[in-house]
Every structure is written in structure tokens, then in C-alpha cells.
C-alpha positions in Angstrom: 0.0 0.0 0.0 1.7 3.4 -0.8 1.0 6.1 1.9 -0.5 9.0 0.6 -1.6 11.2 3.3 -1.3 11.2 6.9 -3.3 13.5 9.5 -3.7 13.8 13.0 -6.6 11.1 13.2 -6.2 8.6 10.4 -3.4 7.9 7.4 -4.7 7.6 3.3 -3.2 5.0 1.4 -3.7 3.6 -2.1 -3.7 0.3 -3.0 -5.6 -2.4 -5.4 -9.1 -4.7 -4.2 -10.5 -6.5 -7.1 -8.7 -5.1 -9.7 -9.4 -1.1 -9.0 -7.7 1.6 -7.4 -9.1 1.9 -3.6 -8.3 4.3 -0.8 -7.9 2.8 2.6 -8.3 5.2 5.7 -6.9 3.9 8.7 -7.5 5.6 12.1 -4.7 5.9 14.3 -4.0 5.1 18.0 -3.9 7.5 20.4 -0.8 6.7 22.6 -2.0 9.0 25.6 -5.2 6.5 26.2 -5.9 3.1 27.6 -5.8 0.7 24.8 -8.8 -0.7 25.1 -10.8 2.3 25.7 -9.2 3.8 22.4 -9.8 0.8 20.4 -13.1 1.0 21.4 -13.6 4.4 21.1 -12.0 4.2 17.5 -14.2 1.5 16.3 -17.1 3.3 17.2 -15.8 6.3 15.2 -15.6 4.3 12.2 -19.3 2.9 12.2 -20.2 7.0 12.6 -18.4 7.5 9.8 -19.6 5.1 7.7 -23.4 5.3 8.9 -23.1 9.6 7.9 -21.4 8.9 4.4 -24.5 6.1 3.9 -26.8 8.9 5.1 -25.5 11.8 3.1 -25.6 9.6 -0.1 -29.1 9.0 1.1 -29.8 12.9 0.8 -28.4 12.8 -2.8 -24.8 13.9 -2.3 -22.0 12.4 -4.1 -19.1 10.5 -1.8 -16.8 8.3 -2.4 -18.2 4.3 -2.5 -17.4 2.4 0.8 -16.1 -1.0 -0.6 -15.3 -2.6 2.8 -16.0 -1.6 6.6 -13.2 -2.9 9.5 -13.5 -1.3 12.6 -12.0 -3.9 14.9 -8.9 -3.2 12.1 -9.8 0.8 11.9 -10.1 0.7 8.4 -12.6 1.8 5.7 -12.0 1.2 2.5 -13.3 3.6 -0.3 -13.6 3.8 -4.1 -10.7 5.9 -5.8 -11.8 9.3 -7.1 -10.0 10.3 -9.9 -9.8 14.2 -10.0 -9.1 17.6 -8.6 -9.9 19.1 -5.0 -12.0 22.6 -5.1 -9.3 24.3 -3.4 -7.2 23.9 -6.7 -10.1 24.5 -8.9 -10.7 27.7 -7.5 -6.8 28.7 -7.5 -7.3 29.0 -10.9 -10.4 31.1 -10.9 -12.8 29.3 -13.8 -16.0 28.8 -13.1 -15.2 29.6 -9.4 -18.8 31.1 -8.7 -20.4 27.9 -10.5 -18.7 25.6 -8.4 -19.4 27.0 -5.1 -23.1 27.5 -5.7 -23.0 23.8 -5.8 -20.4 23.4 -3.0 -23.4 25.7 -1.3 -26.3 23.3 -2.4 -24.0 20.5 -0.9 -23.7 21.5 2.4 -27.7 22.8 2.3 -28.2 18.9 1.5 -26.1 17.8 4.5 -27.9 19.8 7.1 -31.1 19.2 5.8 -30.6 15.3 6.6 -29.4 16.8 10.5 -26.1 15.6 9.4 -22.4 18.2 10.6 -19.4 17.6 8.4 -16.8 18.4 11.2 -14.1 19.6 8.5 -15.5 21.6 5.5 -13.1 23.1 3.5 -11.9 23.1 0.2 -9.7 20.3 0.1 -12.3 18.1 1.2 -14.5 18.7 -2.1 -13.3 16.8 -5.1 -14.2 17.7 -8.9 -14.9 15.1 -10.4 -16.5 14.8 -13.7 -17.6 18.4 -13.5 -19.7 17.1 -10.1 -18.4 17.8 -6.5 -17.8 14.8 -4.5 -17.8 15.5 -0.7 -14.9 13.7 1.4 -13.7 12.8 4.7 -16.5 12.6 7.5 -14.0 11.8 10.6 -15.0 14.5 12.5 -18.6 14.3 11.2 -21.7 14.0 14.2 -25.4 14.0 14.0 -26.6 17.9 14.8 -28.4 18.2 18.3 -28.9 22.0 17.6 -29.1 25.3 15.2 -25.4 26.3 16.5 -23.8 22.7 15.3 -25.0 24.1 11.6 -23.8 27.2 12.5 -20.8 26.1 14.0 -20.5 23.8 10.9 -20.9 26.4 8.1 -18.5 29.1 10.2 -15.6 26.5 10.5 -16.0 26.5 6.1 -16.5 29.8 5.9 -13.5 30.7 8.0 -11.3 28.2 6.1 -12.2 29.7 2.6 -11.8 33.3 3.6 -8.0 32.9 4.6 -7.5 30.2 1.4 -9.4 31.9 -0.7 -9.1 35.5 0.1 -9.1 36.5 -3.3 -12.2 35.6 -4.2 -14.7 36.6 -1.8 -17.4 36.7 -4.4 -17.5 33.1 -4.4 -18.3 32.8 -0.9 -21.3 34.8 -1.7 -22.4 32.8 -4.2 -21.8 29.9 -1.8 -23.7 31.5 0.8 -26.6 32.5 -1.2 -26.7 28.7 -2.6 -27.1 27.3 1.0 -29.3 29.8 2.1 -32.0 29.0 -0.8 -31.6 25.4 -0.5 -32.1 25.0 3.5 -35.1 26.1 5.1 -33.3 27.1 7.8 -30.4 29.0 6.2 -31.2 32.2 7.5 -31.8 31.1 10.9 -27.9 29.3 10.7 -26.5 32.8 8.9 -28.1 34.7 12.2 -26.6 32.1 14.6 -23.3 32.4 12.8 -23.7 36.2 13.3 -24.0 36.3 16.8 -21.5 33.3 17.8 -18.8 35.7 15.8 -19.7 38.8 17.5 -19.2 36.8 20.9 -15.7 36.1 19.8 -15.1 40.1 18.7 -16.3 40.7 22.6 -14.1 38.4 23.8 
């Protein structure tokens, strides 16, 4: 298996099952807990993770395939995507307000089906046959209330504004995208207002 990218919770590596291209996300260990609590705790993670990507397709968003499921071994397996993430897409300005209209329509999609992402940002949204295919739910959680949208939506915004500070257009368009496709857009954009005007008072 070649190693492809590692993070703080989990290493990427690509390898071959049946004959095609596969991704394999493996979470790792956390040295600084008891071995069995973090074994069990990481299995659990991984049937989240799995049971939010299975929902989100439900809701008619595009994520990778999940091949194979091993949470005793920490280890999802995943269909390759083939293609480019939004973050370079949008480096090179084409159709930047097109695709983040649908990146916007995306994440209206997600919150509509009560599901947070955890980790929205531009290098988790592949292009992929001129579609967006969302990736990576590790962090992702079922929403208990209007601020974990909020919360959700501020961590993307946030992330996009320092990556892509040239373009703030886009995160109109974006934000104008969600707003129309989620019946409670506006009530998120309010929430997201006032949680950011606690952190200017602090």
C-alpha cells in the first residue's frame, strides 16, 4: 500500500481490491489513552463514519463508494476518485462562482438530513467529472442543535476566507446557494452572526 496522506486522526493509502484503485483510511491510536478504551472508542468512530457517508448519499450527495468496513482493524476502505480538490479549482479562478453555488447546495443537503461535516473546507470537495464529490466525514456527528449548523458552516467559511481570500465573491455565491436550498439557512446565517460577535467581545 503506498501512503498517501497522513493527519492527525487517520493515514490515506492507495492500494488495489478487485482489480481497481481503492483508498484505505486507517485511524490511528492514540498513545496518551488506555488501549482498550481507544480501540473501542475508534471503532465506534468508524461505524459513525460510515453510517453519515450512507446517510449523506441518502440525501443525494455524491461520496466516495465504501467498498469494505473494519473497525475492529480501523479501516474503511473507499472507491478511488479520480480528480481535482475545489481548493485547486478555485486557485485558478474558472467557473469559481459555478462551483461553489453547488459546494453551497452541498452542504444545504447535508444539514437538511441533521447531518455536521466536522471539516468543511476546500480540500475536502473533489471535482470530479464536473460534479463535487464530498470527502472525509471523521470528524462528522449528528446535529443536536441550530449552532452545530452554525458552527459547521463558520468553520467552512473561515477556512475559505484565509485560502481563498481573493475571491470573496465566491463565498457569496456559496452562501446565497445554502441559504435557498435549506429552510433554515437564514436562521444558521443569524446564529453564525452572533456566535462571531461573541468572539469580537471576547
Amino acid at each position: 500500500m503506498q501512503l498517501i496522506s497522513q493527519g492527525a486522526e487517520a493515514k490515506l493509502f492507495k492500494t488495489e481490491y478487485l482489480g481497481n484503485a481503492v483508498i484505505v483510511k486507517e485511524r490511528q491510536p492514540k498513545k496518551y489513552r488506555n488501549p482498550k478504551l481507544d480501540s473501542r472508542i475508534i471503532a465506534e468512530r468508524t461505524k459513525t463514519e460510515c453510517s453519515l457517508i450512507r446517510a449523506a448519499q441518502k440525501a443525494g450527495i455524491r461520496t466516495p463508494l465504501i467498498l469494505k468496513a473494519e473497525p475492529k482493524e480501523n479501516k474503511i476502505w473507499f472507491e478511488f476518485i479520480e480528480g481535482k480538490s475545489l481548493k485547486k479549482t478555485l486557485s485558478e479562478k474558472t467557473k469559481a462562482k459555478k462551483f461553489c453555488e453547488e459546494a453551497g447546495k452541498i452542504v444545504a443537503k447535508l444539514h437538511s438530513a441533521g447531518i455536521i461535516h466536522g471539516d468543511l473546507t476546500t480540500s475536502n470537495i473533489m471535482l470530479h467529472n464536473e460534479g463535487l464529490v464530498l470527502l472525509d466525514f471523521g470528524l462528522g456527528k449528528h446535529a443536536q442543535k441550530m449552532e452545530d449548523y452554525a458552527v459547521d458552516l463558520l468553520v467552512f467559511k473561515k477556512t475559505f476566507m484565509a485560502t481563498h481570500f481573493e475571491i470573496p465573491a465566491a463565498w457569496k455565491a456559496l452562501e446565497n446557494a445554502y441559504i435557498k436550498a435549506f429552510s433554515q439557512g437564514n436562521a444558521v446565517l443569524s446564529q453564525i452572526q452572533k456566535i462571531e460577535a461573541r468572539a469580537r467581545y471576547y
